[in-house]
N, C-alpha and C positions, 0 to 999 in steps of 0.2 A: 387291303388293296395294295397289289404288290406297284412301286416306283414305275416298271416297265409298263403299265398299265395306261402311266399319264404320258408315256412318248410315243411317237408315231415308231411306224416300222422301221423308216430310216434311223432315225434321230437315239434306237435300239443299237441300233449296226452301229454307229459312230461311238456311241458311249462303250459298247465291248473293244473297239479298238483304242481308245484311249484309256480303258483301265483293266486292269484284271478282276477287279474288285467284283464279288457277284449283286451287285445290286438289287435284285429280285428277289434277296433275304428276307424276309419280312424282320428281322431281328435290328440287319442292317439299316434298313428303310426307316426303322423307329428311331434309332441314333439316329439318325439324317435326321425326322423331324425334329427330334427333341434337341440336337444341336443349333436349332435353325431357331428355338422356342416357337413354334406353331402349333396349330391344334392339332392333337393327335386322332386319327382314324379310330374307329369300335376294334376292330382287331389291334391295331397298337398300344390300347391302351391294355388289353391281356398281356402281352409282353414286357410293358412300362411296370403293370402290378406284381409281377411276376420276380420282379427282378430291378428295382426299382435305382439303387445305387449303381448298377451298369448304365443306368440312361444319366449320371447325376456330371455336371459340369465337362460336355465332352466339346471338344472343337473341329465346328465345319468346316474348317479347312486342313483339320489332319484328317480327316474321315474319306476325304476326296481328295488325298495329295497334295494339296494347295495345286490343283491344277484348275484353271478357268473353265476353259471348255466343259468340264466334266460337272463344275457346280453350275454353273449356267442353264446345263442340260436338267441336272435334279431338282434345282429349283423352278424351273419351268414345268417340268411333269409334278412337283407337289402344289403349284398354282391351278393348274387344271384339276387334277382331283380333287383340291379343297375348295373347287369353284372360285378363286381372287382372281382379282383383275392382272392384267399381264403385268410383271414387275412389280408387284406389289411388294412380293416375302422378297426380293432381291434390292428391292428398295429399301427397306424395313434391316435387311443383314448388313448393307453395305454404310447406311448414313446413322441407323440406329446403337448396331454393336459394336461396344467399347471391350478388345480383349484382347492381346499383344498377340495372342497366337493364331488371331485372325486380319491382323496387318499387312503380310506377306499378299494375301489372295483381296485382300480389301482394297490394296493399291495397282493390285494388276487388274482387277475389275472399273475402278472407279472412272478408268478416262474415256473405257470405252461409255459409260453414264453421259459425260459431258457431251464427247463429242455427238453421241447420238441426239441428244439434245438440240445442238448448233446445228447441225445438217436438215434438223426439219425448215431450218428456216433460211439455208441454203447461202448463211453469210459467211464470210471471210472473221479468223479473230476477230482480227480489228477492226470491222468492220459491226460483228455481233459483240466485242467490247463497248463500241462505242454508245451502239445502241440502245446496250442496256446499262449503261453505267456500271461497268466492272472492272477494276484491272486487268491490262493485257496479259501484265508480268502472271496475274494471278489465273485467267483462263489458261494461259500457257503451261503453267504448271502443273493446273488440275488436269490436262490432257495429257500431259506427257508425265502424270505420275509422279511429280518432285513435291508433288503437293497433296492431299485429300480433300476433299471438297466436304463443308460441312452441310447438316439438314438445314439448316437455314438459308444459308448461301441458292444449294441446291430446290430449293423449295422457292426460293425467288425468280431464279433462269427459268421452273419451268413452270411457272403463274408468267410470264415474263413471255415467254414461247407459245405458251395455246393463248395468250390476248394478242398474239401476232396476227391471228387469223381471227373475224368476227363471227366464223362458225364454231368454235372449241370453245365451253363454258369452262367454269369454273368448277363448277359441281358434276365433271367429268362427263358433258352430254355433249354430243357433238351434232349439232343443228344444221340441219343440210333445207334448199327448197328441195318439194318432189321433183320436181322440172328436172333435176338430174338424173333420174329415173327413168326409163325408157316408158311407153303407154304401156305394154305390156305386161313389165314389172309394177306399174301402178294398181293396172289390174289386180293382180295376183296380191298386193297389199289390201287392198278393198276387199277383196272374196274372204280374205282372212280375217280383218276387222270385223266383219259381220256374224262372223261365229260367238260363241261365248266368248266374254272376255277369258272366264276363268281355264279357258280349253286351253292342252298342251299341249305343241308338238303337233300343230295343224300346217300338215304342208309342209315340215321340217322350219316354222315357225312358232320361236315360243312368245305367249304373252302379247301378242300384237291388238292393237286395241285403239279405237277411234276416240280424239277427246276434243268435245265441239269449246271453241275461246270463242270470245267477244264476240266478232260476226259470227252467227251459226252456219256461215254457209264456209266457214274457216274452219280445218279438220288438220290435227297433225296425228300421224302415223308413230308410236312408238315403237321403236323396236331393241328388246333389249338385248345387251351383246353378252354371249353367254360361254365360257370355256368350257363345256362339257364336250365331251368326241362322241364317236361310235363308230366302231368298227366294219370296215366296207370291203370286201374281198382282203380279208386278211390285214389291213389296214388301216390307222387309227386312223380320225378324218376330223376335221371339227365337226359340229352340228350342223353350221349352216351349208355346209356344202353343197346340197342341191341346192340353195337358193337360185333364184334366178342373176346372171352372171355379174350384170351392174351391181345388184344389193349383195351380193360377193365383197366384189370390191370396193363397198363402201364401208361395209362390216370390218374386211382388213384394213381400213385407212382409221378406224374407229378403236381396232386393237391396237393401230402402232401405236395412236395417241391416250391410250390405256381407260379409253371413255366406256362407262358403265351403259351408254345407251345411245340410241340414233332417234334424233324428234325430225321427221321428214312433215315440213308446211308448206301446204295447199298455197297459201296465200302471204302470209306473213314477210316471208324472204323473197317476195317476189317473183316474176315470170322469167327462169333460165333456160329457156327452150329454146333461145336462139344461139348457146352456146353449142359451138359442133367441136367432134370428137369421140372419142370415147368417154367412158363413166370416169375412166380414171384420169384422161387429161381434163374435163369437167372438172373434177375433182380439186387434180391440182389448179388450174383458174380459180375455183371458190377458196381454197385455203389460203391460196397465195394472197399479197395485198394487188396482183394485180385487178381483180374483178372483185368488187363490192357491191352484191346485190341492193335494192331497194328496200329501205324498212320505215313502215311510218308507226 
């Protein structure tokens, strides 16, 4: 599976204009995984046995320039074809590998890490220093690149960032009431629950599935969050895209915070139906610490 495969149409056009490089090598695209150390595709691995000291200690950031934009882009199309969670392998390259000749592109990446991080939670440094017990001098740095931010460090801000909100677990689920769901989109959750659990790709939903807790008359909706595409008038698309618009946009609030799944309760998190708005200003309410649904 060729690189271009895992980018949208666009996101094609931007990467030709920042590299010359033909990406769409299948030769090329092997180097990229193997520099990345990830699992290689059934066709990459023809190439790997083929030739196996051309794939042997190569660096993702001479393969790509050491230019951001352009590894950004490739690691995001090898997360959607190898199915991980968004930022997984960009996570994994950036706090994991230890190699001088990926320092350069490790420190021009890294702050955009952090600071995406702080903005979910919409504080000022010092503000989100204080917070969470860190040095200013030291967030400052990790932002502005004077510094690298280590797995540990990093692994704390963002345990630290989804306990902001009492809907982001730990175990990367993000816990919504239905009540932020339109009746309509509930609907369409119920029709789909009722079918086989094991059915795929019912409705342009995968795996949706009813699981009765303690009161039986208490139902959560799971819906798992899946990087696979499919191609729509010439066009990569995610999967969910036909969803219905709110479960859209709960799904993308679910990818930024890199959660494996969406548990929507009947009953548990309470009745948010008198919150107005949209799904998304809904959304931000529940995240935010300004609305704290009811939990017994």
């Amino acid at each position: 599976m060729s690189i271009y495969e895992g980018l949208t149409f666009r996101e094609r056009q931007l990467l030709s204009s920042l590299s010359d490089a033909d990406f769409g090598d299948p030769v090329l695209g092997t180097k990229i995984s193997a520099s990345l150390s990830i699992p290689l595709t059934q066709d990459e691995w023809k190439y790997y046995i083929s030739d196996t000291m051309a794939f042997k200690n190569l660096s993702f950031s001479e393969l790509v320039g050491a230019n951001k934009d352009v590894a950004k882009l490739l690691i995001a199309a090898k997360e959607r074809i190898l199915g991980y969670a968004k930022d997984e392998i960009l996570h994994r390259y950036l706090l994991d590998r230890v190699d001088p000749r990926e320092d350069s592109l490790q420190r021009a990446l890294l702050p955009e890490l952090v600071k995406s991080l702080r903005a979910k939670t919409g504080l000022s440094q010092r503000k989100f220093a204080a917070k969470y017990d860190v040095s200013i001098s030291s967030l400052a740095a990790w932002e502005a690149g004077r510094k690298k931010i280590s797995r540990y460090s990093f692994d704390y801000l963002r345990r630290c960032v989804c306990s902001y909100s009492p809907m982001i677990f730990h175990n990367e689920i993000l816990k919504l009431p239905v009540g932020v769901l339109s009746k309509v989109t509930r609907g369409y959750l119920e029709n789909c629950s009722r079918i086989d659990h094991n059915s795929e790709f019912i409705e342009g939903i995968t795996w949706v599935r009813k699981v009765e807790i303690g009161n039986p008359v208490d139902t959560i909706f799971v819906v798992p969050i899946t990087n696979k595409e499919v191609l729509v008038d010439g066009v990569v698309e995610m999967v969910w895209h036909n969803f219905p618009a709110d479960l859209q946009e709960c799904m993308r609030v679910a990818t930024e915070y890199s959660c494996r799944a969406i548990y929507f309760y009947t009953k548990e998190l309470g009745d948010v139906t008198d919150l107005d708005g949209t799904a998304a200003q809904k959304l931000e309410a529940l995240i935010s610490s300004s609305y704290i649904p009811y939990q017994h």
